[in-house]
Every structure is written in structure tokens, then in C-alpha cells.
N, C-alpha and C positions, 0 to 999 in steps of 0.2 A: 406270321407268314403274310398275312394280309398287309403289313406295314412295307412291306418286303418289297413284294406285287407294287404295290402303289406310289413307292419312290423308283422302281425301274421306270414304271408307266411316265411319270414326270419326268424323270432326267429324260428320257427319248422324245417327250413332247418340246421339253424345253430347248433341247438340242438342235429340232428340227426348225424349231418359230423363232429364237432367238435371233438368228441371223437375217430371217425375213423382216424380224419387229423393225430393226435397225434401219430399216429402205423405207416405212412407213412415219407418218406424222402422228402428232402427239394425242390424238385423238382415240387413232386407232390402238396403238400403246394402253391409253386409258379405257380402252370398252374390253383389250386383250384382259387387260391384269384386274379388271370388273369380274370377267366369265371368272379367272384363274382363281381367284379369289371363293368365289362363291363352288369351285369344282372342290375346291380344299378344303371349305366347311364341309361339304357334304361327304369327304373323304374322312374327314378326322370323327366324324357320327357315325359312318363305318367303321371305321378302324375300332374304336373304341367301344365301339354299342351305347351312344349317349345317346340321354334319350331329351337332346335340345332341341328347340321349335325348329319348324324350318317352313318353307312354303304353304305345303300342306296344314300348318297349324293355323296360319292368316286366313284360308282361305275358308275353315270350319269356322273361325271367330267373326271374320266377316258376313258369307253366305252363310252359314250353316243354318240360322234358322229360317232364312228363305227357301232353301233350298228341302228344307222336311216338308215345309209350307207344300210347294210344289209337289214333291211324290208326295202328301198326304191327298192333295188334289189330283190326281193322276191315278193312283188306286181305283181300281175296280170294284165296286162293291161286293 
């Protein structure tokens, strides 16, 4: 059902942008099908229940032990 849901959601987005993309320069094209791209990963982790990194993972491996640092310091005694 959920694959269902989420190919009607696309064909109606794409329906709608296609014909605007086409008036636009090649930039905008390229920042559209950037987002499109990245809506899709995050659809196919839904659709499927995978359990692959995604933003949220960067940002634990990055911050993450600054950021315990901070609430360990912010804690109330």
C-alpha cells in the first residue's frame, strides 16, 4: 500500500513540475532532481523499512560526542 501511496504522490508531483522544469535553466533542473533524488532515498527506507544511514546517521557520527559533551554540561546537578 505504501508503494502505491507513493507512486500516485510522484506521478502528480511530476506532472505538475515537468512542464514548469522545461521554462527553467539547467541549474534549476539540477538542484530539482538533487531534492528528487534525495525524496526517493528517503521514500525507498520507507517503503521498505531499511534500516540505511541517512542524514540523521552523519550527524550522530559527526556531532554526536560533542553534543553528549554539551548536555553532560548543561545537566543540573
Amino acid at each position: 500500500m505504501k508503494i502505491v501511496v507513493l507512486v500516485i504522490i510522484y506521478t502528480v508531483i511530476l506532472i505538475h513540475d515537468v512542464p514548469k522544469l522545461k521554462e527553467r535553466g539547467g541549474r534549476t533542473i539540477l538542484v530539482y532532481t538533487l531534492l528528487m533524488m534525495a525524496a526517493l532515498y528517503q521514500s525507498i527506507i520507507f517503503v521498505f523499512d531499511l534500516e540505511w544511514p541517512f542524514v540523521h546517521t552523519a550527524y550522530d557520527a559527526i556531532f554526536g560526542d560533542l553534543a553528549s559533551r554539551v548536555v553532560a554540561f548543561l545537566k543540573v546537578p
